[in-house]
C-alpha positions in Angstrom: 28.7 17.1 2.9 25.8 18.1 4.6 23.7 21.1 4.2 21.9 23.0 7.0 18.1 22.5 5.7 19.4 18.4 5.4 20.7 18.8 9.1 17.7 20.5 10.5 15.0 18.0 8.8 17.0 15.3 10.7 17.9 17.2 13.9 14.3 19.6 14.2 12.2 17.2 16.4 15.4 16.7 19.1 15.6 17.6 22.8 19.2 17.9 23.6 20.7 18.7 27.6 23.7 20.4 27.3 26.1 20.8 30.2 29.6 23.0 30.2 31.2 25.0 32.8 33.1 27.3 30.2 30.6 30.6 29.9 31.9 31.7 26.5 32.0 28.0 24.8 28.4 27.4 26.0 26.9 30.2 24.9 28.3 29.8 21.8 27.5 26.4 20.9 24.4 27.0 22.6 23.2 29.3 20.1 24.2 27.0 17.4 22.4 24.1 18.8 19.1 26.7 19.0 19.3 26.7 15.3 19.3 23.0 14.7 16.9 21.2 17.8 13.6 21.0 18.7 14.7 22.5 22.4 18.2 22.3 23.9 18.5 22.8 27.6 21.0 24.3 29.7 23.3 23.3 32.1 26.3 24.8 34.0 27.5 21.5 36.0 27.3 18.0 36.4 25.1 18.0 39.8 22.8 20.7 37.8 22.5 18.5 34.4 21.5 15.8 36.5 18.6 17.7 38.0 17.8 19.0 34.8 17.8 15.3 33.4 15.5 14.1 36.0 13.3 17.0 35.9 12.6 16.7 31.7 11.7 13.1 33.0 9.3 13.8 35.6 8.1 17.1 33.0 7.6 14.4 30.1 7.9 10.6 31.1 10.4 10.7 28.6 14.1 11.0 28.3 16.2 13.9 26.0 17.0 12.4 23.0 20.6 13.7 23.3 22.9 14.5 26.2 26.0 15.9 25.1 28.3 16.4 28.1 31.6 18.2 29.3 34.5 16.0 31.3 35.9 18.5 33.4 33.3 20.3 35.2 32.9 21.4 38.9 30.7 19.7 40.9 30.4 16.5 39.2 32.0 15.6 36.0 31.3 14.7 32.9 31.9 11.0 33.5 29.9 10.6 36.5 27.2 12.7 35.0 26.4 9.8 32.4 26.9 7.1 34.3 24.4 8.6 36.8 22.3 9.0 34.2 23.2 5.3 32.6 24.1 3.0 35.4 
């Protein structure tokens, strides 16, 4: 099992985007992830992540290191997000 300090010294120096629709699961797990990456991103949609995405690339000339994605979202789904981003 892993401990927290472990997790962190292999997780501190990620960028993570993280799209979900649901309000209540988001913020959740988006205060979790706070606690373990480097910087985590926030998105409420598919269309929105993606402009996020491209955004951090133009910011940084870089991509996240992480996108961790819903499938049922409005907009744009999960599905199409990633292979928007990975054609």
């Amino acid at each position: 099992m892993v401990d927290f300090n472990s997790l962190h010294q292999l997780t501190k120096n990620l960028n993570v985007l993280y799209i979900e629709d649901d309000k209540n699961f988001r913020d959740e797990t988006k205060d979790l992830f706070e606690n373990i990456f480097k910087s985590v991103d926030i998105a409420f949609d598919g269309e929105m992540g993606l402009s996020l995405y491209k955004q951090y690339f133009k910011n940084y000339f870089s991509y996240y290191d992480i996108v961790i994605t819903d499938i049922s979202m409005p907009k744009m789904d999960g599905i199409e997000l990633i292979k928007s981003i990975y054609p």
